[in-house]
C-alpha positions as CSV (number, residue, x, y, z in Angstrom):
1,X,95.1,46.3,-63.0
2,X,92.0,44.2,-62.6
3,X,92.1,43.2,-66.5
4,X,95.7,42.2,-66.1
5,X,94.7,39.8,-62.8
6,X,91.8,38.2,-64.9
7,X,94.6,37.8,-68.0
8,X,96.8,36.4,-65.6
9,X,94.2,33.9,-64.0
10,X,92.9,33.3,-67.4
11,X,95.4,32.3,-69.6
12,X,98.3,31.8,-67.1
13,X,100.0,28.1,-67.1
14,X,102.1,25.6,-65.3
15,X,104.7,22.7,-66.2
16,X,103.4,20.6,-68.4
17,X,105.5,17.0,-70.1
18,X,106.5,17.6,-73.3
19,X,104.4,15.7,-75.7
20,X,106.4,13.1,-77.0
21,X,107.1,12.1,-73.5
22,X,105.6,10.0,-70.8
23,X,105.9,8.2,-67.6
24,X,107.4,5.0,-67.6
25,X,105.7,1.9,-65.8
26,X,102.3,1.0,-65.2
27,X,99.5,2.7,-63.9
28,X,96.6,1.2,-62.3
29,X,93.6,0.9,-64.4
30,X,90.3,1.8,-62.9
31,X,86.7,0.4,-63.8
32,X,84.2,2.6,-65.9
33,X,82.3,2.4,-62.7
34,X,85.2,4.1,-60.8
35,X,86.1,6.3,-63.8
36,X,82.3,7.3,-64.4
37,X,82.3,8.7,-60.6
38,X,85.4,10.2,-60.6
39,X,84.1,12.2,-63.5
40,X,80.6,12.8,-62.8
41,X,79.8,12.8,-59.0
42,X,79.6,16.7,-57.5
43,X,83.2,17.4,-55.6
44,X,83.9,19.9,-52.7
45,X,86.9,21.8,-53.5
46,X,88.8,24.5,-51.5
47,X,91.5,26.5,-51.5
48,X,93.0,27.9,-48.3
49,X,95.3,31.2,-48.5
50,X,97.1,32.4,-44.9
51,X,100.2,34.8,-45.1
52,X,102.0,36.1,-42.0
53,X,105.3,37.3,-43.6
54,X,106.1,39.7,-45.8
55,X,109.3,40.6,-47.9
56,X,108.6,44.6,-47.7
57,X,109.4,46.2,-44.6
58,X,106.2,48.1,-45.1
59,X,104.5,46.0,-44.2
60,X,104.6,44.0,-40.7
61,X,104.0,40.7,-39.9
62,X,100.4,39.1,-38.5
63,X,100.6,36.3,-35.8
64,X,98.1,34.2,-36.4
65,X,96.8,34.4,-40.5
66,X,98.7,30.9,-41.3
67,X,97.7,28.9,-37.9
68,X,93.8,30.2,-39.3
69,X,94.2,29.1,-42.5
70,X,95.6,25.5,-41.5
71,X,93.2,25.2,-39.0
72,X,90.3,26.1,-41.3
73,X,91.9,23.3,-43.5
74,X,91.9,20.9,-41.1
75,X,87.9,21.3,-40.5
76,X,87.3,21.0,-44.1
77,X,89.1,17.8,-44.5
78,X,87.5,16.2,-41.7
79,X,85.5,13.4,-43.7
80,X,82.8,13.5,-40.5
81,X,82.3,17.0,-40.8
82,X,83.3,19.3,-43.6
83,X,83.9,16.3,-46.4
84,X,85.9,18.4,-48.6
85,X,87.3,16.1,-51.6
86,X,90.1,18.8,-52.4
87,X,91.6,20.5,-49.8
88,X,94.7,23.1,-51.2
89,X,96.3,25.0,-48.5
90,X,99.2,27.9,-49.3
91,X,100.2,29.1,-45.6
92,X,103.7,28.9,-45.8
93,X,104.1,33.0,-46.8
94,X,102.8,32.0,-50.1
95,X,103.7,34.3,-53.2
96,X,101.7,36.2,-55.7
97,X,102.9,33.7,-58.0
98,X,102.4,30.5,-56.0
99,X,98.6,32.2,-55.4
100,X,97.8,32.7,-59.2
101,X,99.1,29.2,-60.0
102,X,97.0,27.6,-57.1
103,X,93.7,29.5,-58.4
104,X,94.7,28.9,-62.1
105,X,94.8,25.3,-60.9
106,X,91.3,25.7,-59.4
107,X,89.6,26.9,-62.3
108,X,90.6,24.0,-64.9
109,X,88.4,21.1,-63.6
110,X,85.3,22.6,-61.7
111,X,82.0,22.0,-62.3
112,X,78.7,23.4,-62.1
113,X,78.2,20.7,-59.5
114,X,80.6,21.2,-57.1
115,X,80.8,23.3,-54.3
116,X,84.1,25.4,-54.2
117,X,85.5,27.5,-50.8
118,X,88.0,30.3,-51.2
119,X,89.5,31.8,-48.3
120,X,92.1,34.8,-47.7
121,X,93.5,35.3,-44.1
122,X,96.2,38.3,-44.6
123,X,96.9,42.0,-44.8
124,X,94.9,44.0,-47.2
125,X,95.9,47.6,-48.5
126,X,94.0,50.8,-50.6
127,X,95.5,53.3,-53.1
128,X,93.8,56.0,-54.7
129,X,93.3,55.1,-58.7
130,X,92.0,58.6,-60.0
131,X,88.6,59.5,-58.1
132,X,88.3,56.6,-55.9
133,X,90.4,54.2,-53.7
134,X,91.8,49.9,-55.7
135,X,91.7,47.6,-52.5
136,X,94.6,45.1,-52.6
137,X,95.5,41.8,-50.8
138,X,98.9,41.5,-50.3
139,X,100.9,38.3,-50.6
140,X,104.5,37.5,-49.1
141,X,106.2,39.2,-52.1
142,X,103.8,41.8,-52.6
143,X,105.4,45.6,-52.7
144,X,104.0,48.9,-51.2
145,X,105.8,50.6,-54.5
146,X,104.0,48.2,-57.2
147,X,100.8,46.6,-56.0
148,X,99.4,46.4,-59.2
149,X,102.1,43.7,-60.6
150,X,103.1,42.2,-56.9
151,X,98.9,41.9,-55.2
152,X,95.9,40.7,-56.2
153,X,93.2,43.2,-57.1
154,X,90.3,42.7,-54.7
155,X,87.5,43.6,-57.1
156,X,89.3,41.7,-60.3
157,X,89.4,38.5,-58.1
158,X,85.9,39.0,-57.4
159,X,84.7,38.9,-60.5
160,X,86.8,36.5,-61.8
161,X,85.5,34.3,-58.5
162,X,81.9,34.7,-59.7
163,X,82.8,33.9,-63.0
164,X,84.0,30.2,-61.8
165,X,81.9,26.7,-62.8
166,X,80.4,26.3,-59.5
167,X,76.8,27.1,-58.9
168,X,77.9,27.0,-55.4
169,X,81.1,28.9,-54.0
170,X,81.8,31.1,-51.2
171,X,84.3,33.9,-51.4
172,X,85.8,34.3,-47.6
173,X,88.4,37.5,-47.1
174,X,89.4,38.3,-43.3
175,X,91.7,41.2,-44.3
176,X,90.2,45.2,-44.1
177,X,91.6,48.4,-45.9
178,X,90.7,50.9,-43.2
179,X,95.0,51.1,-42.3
180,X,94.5,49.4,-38.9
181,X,94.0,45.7,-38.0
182,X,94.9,43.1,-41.0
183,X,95.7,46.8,-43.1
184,X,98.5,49.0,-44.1
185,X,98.1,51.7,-45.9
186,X,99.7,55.4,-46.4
187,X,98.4,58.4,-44.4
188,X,96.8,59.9,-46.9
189,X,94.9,57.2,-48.2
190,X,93.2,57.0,-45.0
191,X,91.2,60.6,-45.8
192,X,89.6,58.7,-48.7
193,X,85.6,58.3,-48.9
194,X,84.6,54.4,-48.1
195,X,82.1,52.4,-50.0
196,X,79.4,51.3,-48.3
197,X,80.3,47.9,-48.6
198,X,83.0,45.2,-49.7
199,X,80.8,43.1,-51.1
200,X,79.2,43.0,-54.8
201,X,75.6,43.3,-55.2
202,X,73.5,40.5,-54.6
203,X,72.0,40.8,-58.3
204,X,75.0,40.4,-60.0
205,X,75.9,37.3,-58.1
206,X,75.3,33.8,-59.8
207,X,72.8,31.3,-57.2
208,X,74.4,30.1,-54.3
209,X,77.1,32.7,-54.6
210,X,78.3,33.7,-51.2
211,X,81.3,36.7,-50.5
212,X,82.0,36.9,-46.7
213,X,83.9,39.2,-45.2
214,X,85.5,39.7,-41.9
215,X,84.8,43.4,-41.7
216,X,83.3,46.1,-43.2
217,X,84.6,49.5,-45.2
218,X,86.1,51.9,-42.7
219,X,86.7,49.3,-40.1
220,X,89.2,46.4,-38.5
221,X,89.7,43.4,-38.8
222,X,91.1,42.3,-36.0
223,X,93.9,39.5,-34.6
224,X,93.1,38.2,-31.0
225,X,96.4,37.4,-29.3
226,X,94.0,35.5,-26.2
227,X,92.3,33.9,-28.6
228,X,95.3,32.6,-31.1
229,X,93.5,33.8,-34.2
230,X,92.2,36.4,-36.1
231,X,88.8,37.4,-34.2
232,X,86.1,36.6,-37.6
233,X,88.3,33.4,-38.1
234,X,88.0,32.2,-35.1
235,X,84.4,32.4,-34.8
236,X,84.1,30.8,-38.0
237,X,86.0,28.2,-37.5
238,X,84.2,28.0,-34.2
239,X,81.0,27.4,-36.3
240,X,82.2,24.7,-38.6
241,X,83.9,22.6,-36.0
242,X,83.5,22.6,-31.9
243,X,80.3,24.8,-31.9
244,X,78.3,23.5,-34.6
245,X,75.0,22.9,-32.6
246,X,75.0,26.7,-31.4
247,X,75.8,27.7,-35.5
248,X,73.3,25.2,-36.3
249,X,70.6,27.7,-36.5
250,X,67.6,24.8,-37.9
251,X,68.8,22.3,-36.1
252,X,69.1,20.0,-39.5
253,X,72.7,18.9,-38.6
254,X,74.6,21.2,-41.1
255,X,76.0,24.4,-41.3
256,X,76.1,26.5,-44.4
257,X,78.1,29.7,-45.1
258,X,75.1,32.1,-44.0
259,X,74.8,30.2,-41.0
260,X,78.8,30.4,-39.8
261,X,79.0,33.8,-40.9
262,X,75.9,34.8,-38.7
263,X,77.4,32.7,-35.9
264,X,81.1,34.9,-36.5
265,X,79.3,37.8,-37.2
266,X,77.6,38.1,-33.4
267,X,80.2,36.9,-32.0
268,X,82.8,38.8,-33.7
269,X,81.0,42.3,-32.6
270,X,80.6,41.1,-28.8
271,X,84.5,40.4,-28.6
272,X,85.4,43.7,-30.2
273,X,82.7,45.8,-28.5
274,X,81.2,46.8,-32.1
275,X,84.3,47.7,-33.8
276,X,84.7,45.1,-36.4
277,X,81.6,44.3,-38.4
278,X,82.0,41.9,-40.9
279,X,79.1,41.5,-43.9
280,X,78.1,39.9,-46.4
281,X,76.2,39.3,-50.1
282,X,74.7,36.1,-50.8
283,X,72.8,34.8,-53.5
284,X,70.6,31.4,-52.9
285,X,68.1,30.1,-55.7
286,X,66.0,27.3,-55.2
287,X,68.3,24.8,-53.4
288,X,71.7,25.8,-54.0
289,X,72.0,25.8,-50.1
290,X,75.5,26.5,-49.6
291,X,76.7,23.6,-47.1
292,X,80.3,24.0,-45.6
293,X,80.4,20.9,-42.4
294,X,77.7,18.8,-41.2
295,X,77.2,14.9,-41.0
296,X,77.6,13.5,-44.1
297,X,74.1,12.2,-44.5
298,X,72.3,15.5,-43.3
299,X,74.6,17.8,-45.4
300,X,71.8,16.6,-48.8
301,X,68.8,17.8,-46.8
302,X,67.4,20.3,-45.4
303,X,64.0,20.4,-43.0
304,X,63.6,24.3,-42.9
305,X,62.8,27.3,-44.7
306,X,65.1,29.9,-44.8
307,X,65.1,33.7,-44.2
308,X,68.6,35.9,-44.8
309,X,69.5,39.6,-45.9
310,X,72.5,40.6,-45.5
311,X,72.2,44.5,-46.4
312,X,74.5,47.8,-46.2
313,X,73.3,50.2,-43.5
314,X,71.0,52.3,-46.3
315,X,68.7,48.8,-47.6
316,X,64.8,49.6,-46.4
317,X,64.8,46.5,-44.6
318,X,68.1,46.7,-42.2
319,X,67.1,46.1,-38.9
320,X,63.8,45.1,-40.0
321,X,62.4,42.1,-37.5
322,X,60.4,39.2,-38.7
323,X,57.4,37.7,-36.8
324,X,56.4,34.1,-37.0
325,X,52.7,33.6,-36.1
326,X,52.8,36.6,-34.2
327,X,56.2,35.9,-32.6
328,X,59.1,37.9,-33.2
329,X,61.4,35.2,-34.7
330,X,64.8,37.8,-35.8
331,X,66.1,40.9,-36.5
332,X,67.7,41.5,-40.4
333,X,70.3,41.4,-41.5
334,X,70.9,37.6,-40.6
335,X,69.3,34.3,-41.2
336,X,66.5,32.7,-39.6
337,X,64.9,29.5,-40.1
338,X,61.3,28.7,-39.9
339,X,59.7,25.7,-39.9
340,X,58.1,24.7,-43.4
341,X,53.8,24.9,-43.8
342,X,51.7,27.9,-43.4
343,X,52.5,30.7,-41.5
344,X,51.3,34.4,-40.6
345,X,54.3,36.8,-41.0
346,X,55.2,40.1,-41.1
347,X,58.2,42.7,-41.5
348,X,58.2,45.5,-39.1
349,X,61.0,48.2,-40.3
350,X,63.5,49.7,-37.3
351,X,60.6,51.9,-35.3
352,X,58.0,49.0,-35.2
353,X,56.0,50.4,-38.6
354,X,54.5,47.3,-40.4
355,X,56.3,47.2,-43.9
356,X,54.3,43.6,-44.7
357,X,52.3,41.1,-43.4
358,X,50.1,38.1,-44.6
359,X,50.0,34.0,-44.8
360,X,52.6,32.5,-46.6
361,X,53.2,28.4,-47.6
362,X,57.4,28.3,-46.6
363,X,58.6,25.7,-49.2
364,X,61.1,22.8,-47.1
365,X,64.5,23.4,-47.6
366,X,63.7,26.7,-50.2
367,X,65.5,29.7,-48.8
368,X,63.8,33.0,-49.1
369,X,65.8,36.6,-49.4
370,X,64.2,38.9,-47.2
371,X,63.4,41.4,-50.2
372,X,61.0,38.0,-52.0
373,X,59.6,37.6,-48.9
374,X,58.4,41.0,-48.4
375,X,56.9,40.6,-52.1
376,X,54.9,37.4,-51.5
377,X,53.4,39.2,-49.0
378,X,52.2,42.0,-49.7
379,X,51.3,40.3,-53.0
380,X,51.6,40.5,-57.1
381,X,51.8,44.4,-58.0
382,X,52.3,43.6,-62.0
383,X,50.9,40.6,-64.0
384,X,50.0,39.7,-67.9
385,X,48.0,36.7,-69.0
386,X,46.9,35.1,-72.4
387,X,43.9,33.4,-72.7
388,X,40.8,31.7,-74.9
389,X,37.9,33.1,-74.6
390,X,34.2,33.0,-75.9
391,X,31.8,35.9,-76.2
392,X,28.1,35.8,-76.7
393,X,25.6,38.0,-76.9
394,X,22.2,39.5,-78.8
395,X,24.3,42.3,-80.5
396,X,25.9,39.3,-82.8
397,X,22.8,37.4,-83.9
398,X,22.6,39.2,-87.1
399,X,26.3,38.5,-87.8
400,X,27.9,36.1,-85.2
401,X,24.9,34.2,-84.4
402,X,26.5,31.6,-82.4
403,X,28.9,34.0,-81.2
404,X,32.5,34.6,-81.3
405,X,35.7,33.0,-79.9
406,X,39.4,34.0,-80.0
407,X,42.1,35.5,-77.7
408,X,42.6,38.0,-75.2
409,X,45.7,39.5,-73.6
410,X,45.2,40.7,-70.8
411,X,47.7,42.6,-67.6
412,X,47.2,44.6,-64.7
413,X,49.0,46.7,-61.9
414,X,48.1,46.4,-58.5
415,X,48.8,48.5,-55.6
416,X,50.9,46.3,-52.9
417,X,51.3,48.8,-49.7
418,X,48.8,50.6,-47.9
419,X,46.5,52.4,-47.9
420,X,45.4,51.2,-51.0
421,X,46.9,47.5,-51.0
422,X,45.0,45.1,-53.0
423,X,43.6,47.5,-54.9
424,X,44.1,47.5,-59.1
425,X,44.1,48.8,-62.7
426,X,43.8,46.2,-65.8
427,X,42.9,46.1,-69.1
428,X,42.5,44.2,-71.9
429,X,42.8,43.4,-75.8
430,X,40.7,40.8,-77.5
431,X,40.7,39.6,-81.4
432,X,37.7,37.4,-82.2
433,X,35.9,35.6,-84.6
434,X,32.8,34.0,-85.8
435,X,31.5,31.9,-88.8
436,X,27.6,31.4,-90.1
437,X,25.8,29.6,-93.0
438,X,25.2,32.1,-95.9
439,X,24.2,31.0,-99.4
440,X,25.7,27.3,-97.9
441,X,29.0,28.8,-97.6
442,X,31.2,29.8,-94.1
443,X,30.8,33.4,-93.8
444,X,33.4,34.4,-91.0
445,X,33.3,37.9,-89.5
446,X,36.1,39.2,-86.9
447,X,35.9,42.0,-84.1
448,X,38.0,43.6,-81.7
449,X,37.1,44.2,-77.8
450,X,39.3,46.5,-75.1
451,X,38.9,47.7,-72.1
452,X,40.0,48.9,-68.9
453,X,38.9,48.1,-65.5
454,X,39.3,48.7,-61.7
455,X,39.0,45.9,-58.8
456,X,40.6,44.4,-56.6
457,X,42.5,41.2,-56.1
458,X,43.5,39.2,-53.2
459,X,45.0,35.4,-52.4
460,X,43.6,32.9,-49.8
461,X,45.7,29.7,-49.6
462,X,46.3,28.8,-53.3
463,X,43.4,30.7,-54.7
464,X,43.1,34.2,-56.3
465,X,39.9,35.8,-56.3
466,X,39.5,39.2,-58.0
467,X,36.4,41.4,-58.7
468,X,35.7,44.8,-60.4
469,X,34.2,47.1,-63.2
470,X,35.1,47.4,-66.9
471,X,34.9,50.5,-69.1
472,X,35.2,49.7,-72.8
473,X,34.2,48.5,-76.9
474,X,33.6,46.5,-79.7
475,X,34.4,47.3,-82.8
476,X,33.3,45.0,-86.1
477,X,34.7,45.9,-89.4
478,X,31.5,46.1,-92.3
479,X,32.3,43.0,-95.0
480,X,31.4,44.7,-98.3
481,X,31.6,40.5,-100.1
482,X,28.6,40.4,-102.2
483,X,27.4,44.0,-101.9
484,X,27.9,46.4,-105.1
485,X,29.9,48.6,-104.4
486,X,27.0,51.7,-105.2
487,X,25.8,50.2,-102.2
488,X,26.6,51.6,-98.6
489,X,25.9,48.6,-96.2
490,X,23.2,49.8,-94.1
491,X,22.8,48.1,-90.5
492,X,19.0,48.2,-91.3
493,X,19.1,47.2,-94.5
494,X,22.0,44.6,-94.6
495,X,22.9,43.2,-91.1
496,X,24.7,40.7,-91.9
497,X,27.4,42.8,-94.0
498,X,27.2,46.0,-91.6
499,X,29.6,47.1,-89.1
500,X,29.4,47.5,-85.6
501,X,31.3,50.0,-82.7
502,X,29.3,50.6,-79.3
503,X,30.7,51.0,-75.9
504,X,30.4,48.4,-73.1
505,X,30.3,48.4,-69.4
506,X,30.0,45.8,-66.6
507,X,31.0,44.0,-63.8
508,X,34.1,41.4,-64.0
509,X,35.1,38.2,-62.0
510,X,37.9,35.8,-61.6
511,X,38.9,32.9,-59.7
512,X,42.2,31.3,-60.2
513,X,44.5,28.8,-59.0
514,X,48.4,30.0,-57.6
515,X,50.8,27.4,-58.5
516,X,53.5,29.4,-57.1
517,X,54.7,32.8,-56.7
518,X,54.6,33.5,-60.7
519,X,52.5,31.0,-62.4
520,X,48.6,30.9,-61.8
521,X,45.7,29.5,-63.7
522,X,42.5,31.8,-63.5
523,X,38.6,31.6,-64.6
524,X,37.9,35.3,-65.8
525,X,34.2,36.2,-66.7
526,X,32.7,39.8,-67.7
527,X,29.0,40.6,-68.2
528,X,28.5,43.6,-70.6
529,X,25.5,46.0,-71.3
530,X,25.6,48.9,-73.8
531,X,23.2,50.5,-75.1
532,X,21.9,49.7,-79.2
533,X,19.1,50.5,-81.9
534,X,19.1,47.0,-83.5
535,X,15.9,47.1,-85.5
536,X,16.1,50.9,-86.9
537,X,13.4,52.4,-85.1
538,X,15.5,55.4,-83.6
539,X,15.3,53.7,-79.9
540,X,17.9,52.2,-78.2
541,X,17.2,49.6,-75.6
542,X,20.1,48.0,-73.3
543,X,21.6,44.7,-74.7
544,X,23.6,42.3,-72.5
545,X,26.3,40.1,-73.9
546,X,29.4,38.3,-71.6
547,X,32.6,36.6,-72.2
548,X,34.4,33.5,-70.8
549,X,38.1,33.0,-70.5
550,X,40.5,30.5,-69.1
551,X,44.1,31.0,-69.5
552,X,47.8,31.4,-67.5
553,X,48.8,34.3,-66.0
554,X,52.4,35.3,-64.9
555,X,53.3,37.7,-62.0
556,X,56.1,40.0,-63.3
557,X,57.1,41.7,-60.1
């Protein structure tokens, strides 16, 4: 079923002129001005979906799905609050067909630019498809003996949604599947296992995706005969329009989806006791904030950083609280905004046990997912890095006299939680070379250096600082050129032809720059010893040589 709901959305058409006709009259022309705007400036576009009625007896009526969606409408056209450019509302019992056309419709002119709303208010329904349960919702013609050809598959629309232009869209079902509330479904379909949640992950949603929901698996979703509307509805609608301040959780004079739906959310679980629990996945990269009402000036800026997880019941961090310079600021899931600049914060999971804590820079107007968060504080636990480097030392003066230069790759893994945080592993793999005068031509020899080392690494402000202790080698192919090849080069005898392997040991420092959480520049210097018979007297004495690098290092997790 869900491949024949994409076909259908895909590839599905409406009335169309013939070619070889065409309107008659004039039309008014518009400037290249007007026609470079129409065609270029970023639209707000939604389509509102209410059904009440229904054709099959099976299924009986709601009271209040159409006065939610028009309502919702209404807010969104409202040039002084929700600014919507494209408003399409189907309320009227629409049909399968009259919903596939609208969202076929949709699809043709988005853009990546525009911001796109898509809500369902209706009945919702679950059959069992082999080992596990196909969620429906049901339109005025739909049919408890043929869902698959008469509703739209919840999961197919999903993906289909999340495959739309927009890098901005919210996805907004009050319906459940649970058989009471906004549900029908048979007897037996109520024995079924739930999911743990409605909603897709949040990896494999695009940035500034958003899926709402009114409810959650296994429960109602309720309609509210005192209040007139479905209960999550209401409440959001609440948010968006005559309760914006309260919903305006950083005060910047907009509200975005994660803000109403945190507003509804509460809200919704005071009215019915804790029985309907709506949820939510959401998606936000750099600054696709997700703004649904708000003055029209304010609704292009945002003064606050922003801190949301919406997770199901078995994510580490539900019910995790965040502290703000030692203040408890929220409990996850939910949003919470915090003022932008440098802050101490920290995560403490459900029983008060630290999970992370440290200073942090909060970007203006960048929202954070609580999962990032916890990352950036506890720190980089995997990095590589590429850099130039220079090594001298007296072990080269026969061969590399100046000493050598080349590249080193370079990575390491550090532990990020207690008790060991801070603490790491690294190692690296050099390729170098040198050139000297010999018989007035460029003799250039080559060696390898690796090692591993143990530190430890830690970030103050914008700087890195790491220290530790390398274990490792150098290893310098002979160069037979102009020795007969009777001859064996001897170290003693020929220097400047031998080859060379000893082991090395020493300390190791680096100080860096952090331009953000993955890009950093860093200073990296190792001092060397080893131990070598350079003159062929059958005793070794301890010879010291060091490296310099400067080079870019990326934080991988």
């Amino acid at each position: 079923m869900g491949a024949t709901l994409l076909l259908a959305l895909f590839v599905g058409c409406v009335p169309h002129a013939p070619p070889d006709q065409r309107p008659r009259g004039l039309e008014p022309a518009r400037s290249t001005s007007d026609a470079l705007n129409a065609a270029l400036n970023p639209r707000r576009v939604a389509l509102i979906i209410g059904v009440d009625v229904y054709d099959d007896a099976s299924f009986p009526s709601l009271s209040h799905a159409g006065h939610d969606a028009d309502l919702l409408a209404g807010v969104l056209r409202d040039p002084a609050s929700g600014g919507f450019d494209d408003v399409t509302l189907l309320a009227a019992g629409p049909t399968r067909g009259l919903v596939l056309d609208a969202l076929r419709d949709l699809r043709r002119d988005l853009r990546r630019e525009d911001v796109l709303l898509v809500y369902f208010s209706g009945h919702g329904t679950r059959v069992l498809d082999g080992d596990h349960a196909k969620r429906f919702l049901l339109q005025r013609d739909s049919r408890a003996a043929d869902l698959e050809t008469s509703a739209l598959d919840l999961e197919a629309l999903q993906s289909w949604f999340s495959a739309l232009a927009p890098a901005r869209k919210v996805l907004i079902v009050d319906a459940c599947f649970s058989g009471d509330g906004k549900s029908v479904v048979r007897p037996s379909t109520r024995e079924l296992p739930e999911p743990e949640t409605l909603t897709p992950g949040a990896a494999t949603l695009g940035p500034g995706e958003a899926h709402l929901f009114a409810t959650s698996p296994g429960r109602p979703a309720l309609e509210d005969d005192a209040l007139g509307h479905g209960v999550y509805s209401y409440y959001l609608i609440e948010a968006l329009s005559w309760a914006l301040q309260d919903a305006d959780r950083d005060r910047d004079g907009v509200v975005t989806a994660w803000e109403a739906h945190d507003h509804a959310r509460v809200h919704t679980m005071e009215r019915t006791n804790g029985v309907q629990v709506p949820e939510a996945a959401f998606r936000v990269v750099g600054t696709a904030d997700l703004v649904l009402v708000g003055r029209p000036r304010e609704r292009q800026r945002r003064d606050q950083a922003l801190v949301y997880l919406y997770p199901p019941p078995s994510h580490p961090l539900s019910g995790a609280t965040l502290a703000v310079d030692g203040r408890p600021r929220g409990q996850l899931p939910g949003t919470m905004a915090i003022p932008p600049g440098r802050h101490h914060l920290s995560l403490s999971d459900g029983q008060g046990e630290l999970i992370a804590q440290g200073h942090l820079v909060l970007a203006s107007g960048r929202p954070y997912r609580a999962e990032e968060l916890q990352r950036l504080l506890r720190g980089p636990s995997l990095g590589v890095g590429l850099r130039p480097i220079l090594s001298s030392g007296p072990a080269f003066t026969e061969a590399l006299p100046g000493g050598a230069g080349g590249l080193e790759l370079h990575g390491y893994h550090r532990d990020d939680a207690d008790p060991g945080r801070g603490l790491y592993l690294g190692g690296h793999l050099a390729l170098l070379s040198g050139a000297r005068p010999v018989q007035g031509q460029r003799d250039v020899r080559v060696l390898t250096s690796a090692s591993v080392e143990i530190g430890a690494q830690q970030d103050w402000h914008r700087l890195r600082g790491r220290i530790g202790w390398s274990l490792g080698g150098v290893w310098m192919p002979p160069d037979h050129a102009g020795v007969p090849q009777a001859t064996s080069p001897d170290p003693y005898t020929i220097p400047d032809r031998a080859g060379w392997a000893f082991a090395t040991t020493g300390p190791t420092a680096a100080l860096g720059l952090v331009a953000n959480e993955t890009w950093s520049l860093l200073l990296q210097g190792r001092a060397s010893t080893t131990l070598l018979d350079l003159d062929g007297d059958e005793t070794s004495a301890p010879v010291f040589w060091g490296s310099i690098g400067l080079g870019p290092e990326v934080v991988l997790r």
